[in-house]
C-alpha positions in Angstrom: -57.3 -1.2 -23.1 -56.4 -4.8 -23.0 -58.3 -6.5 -20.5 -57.7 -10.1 -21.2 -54.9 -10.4 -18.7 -57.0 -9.2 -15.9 -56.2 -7.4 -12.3 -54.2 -10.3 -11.1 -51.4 -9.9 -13.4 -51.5 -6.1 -12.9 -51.0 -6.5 -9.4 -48.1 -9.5 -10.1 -47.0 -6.8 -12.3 -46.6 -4.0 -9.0 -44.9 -6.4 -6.8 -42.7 -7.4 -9.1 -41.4 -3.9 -9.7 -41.0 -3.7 -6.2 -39.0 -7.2 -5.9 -38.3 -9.2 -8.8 -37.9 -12.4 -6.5 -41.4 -12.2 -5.9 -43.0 -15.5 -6.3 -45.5 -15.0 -9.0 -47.4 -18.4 -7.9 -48.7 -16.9 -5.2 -50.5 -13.4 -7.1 -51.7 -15.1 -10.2 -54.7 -17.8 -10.4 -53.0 -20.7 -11.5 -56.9 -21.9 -13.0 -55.7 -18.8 -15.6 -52.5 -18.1 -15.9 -49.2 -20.6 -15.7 -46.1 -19.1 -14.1 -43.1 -20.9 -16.0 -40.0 -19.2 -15.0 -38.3 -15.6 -13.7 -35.0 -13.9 -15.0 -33.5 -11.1 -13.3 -35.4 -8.5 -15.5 -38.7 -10.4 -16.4 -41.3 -12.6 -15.1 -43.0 -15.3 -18.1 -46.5 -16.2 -18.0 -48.9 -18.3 -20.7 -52.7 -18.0 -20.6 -53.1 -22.1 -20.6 -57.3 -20.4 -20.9 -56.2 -18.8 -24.1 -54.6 -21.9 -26.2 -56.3 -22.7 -29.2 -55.1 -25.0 -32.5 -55.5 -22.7 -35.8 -57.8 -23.0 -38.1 -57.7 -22.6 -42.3 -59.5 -20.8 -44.6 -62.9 -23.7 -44.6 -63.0 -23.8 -40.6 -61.1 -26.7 -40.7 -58.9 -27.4 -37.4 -55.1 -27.5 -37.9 -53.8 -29.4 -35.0 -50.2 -28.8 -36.3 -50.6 -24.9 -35.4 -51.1 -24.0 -31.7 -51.7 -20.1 -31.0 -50.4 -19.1 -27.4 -50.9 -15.3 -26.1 -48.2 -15.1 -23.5 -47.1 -12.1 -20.9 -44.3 -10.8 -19.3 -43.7 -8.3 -16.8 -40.6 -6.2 -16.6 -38.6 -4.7 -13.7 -37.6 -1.1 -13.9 -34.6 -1.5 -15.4 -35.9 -3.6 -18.5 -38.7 -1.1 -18.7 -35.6 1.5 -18.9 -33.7 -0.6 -21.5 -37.1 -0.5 -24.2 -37.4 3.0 -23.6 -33.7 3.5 -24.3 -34.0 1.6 -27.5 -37.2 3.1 -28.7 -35.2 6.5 -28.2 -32.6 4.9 -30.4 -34.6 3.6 -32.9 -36.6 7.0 -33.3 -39.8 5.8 -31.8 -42.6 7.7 -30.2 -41.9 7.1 -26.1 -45.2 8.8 -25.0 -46.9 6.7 -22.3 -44.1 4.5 -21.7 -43.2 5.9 -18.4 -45.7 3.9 -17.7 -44.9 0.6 -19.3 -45.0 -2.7 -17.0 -44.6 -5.8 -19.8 -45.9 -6.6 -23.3 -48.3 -9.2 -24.3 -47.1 -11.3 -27.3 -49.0 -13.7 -29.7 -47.2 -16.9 -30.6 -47.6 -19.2 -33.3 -45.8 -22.7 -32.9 -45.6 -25.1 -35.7 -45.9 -28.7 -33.5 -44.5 -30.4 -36.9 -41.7 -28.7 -37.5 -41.1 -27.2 -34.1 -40.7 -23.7 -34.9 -41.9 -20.6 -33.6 -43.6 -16.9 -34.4 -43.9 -14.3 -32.2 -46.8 -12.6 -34.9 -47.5 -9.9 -32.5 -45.9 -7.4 -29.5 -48.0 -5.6 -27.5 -46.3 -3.2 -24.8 -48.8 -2.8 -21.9 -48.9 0.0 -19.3 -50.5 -0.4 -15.9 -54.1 -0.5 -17.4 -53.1 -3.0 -19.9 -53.4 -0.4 -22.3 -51.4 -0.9 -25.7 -48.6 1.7 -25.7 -47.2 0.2 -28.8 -47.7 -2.9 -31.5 -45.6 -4.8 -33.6 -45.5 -7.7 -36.1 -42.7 -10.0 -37.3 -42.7 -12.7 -39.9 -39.5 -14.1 -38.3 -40.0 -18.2 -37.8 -37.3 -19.3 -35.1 -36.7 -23.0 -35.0 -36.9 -24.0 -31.3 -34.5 -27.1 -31.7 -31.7 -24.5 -32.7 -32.2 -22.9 -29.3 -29.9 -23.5 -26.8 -30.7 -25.5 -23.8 -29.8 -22.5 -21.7 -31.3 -20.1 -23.2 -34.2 -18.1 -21.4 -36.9 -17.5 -24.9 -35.9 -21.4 -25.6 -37.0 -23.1 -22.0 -40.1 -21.0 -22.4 -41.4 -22.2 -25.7 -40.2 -25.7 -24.3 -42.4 -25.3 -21.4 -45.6 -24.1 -23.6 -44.9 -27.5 -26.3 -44.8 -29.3 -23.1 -48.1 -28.0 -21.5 -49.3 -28.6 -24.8 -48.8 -32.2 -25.4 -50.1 -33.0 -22.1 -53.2 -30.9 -22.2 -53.6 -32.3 -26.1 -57.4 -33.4 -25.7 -58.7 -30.4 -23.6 -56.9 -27.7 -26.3 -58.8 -29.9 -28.9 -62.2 -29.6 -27.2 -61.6 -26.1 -26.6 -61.1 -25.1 -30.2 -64.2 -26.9 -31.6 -66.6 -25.1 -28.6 -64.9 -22.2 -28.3 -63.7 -21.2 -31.7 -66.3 -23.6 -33.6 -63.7 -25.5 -35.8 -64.4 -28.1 -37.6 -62.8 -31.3 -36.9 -59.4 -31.3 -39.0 -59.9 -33.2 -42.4 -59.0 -36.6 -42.8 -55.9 -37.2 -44.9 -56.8 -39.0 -47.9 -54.6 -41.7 -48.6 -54.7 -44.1 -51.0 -55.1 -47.9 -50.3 -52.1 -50.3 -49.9 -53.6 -52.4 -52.3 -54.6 -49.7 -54.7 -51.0 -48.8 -54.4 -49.8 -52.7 -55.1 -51.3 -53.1 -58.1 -51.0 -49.7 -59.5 -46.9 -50.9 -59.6 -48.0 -54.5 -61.0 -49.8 -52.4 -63.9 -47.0 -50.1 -64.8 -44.6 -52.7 -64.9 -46.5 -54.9 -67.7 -46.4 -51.5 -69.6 -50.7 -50.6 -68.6 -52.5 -47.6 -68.8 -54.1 -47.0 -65.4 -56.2 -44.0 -63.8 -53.9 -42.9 -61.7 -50.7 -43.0 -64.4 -50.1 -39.3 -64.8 -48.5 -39.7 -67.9 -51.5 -41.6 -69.6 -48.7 -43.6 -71.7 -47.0 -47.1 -71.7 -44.3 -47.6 -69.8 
């Protein structure tokens, strides 16, 4: 059972199912969970407690990464329209007559402003998982339309981000215990300067990868 979401969202979940208009400000904590937009068939939520920056291999924070678990809830005849295409796609539908929404992982990439979903989650009125799956598929968010729906989500999530910049940060060194991200190592201007002096008067220098005269 998933219980990161919490009752609130399973009760935004119930009214929403019973009106889609429902404003979903007004069920869900907003010191939780941020309410960005509704579509006829689904509401969109991000868990703004949930952001973190990634981390590689050493513990080292990558700034450049930020992972975002997101929700939405569905209106009956969404939930119909996954059913119908598990059906087509020959995929076990037990449980799902209970479905309400999915949970999905993203992964954006701040520096070249793409996007991952790496994980699906359909949830049923428990938050149980009825279902999982994984994509490798990388979306580039600047090819989005301005209209479309998936596009002024992520838009709203990079914008959160950037504005909550410094409290993401903090939260991903207590929370997750990262490791400040590594410095870049660059060499100096003047390192660089004479380096180019050297090679043109036909020197060997350390940092000639050729070893050779010029």
């Amino acid at each position: 059972m998933n219980k990161r979401w919490g009752a609130g969202i399973l009760a935004a979940a119930m009214i929403f199912m019973a009106a889609p208009q429902a404003d979903a400000t007004e069920v869900i904590s907003e010191d939780v969970y941020q309410w960005v937009q509704s579509t006829a068939r689904q509401n969109y939520y991000f868990n703004k407690q949930q952001f973190y920056f990634a981390q590689d291999d050493a513990g080292y924070m990558t700034p450049d990464i930020l992972l975002v678990p997101v929700l939405k809830t569905y209106d009956q005849v969404q939930i119909r329209d996954v059913v119908s295409k598990r059906r087509w796609k020959g995929l076990s539908t037990s449980g799902y007559d209970d479905l309400v929404g999915c949970a999905e992982y993203l992964k954006f990439n701040l520096k070249e402003q793409t996007v991952q979903v790496t994980k699906h989650d359909d949830l049923d009125s428990d938050w149980g998982v009825l279902g999982t799956t994984t994509s490798d598929k990388v979306v580039k968010i600047t090819e989005l339309s301005e209209k479309d729906v998936d596009a002024k989500f992520y838009r709203a999530i990079l914008k959160y981000a950037s504005d909550h910049y410094q409290e993401i940060y903090d939260r991903t060194q207590t929370v997750k215990g990262a490791k400040a991200p590594k410095p870049e190592v660059k060499r100096s201007t003047k390192e660089n300067v004479k380096d180019s002096k050297d090679k043109k008067k036909g020197r060997v220098t350390k940092s000639s990868k050729r070893g050779v005269r010029e």
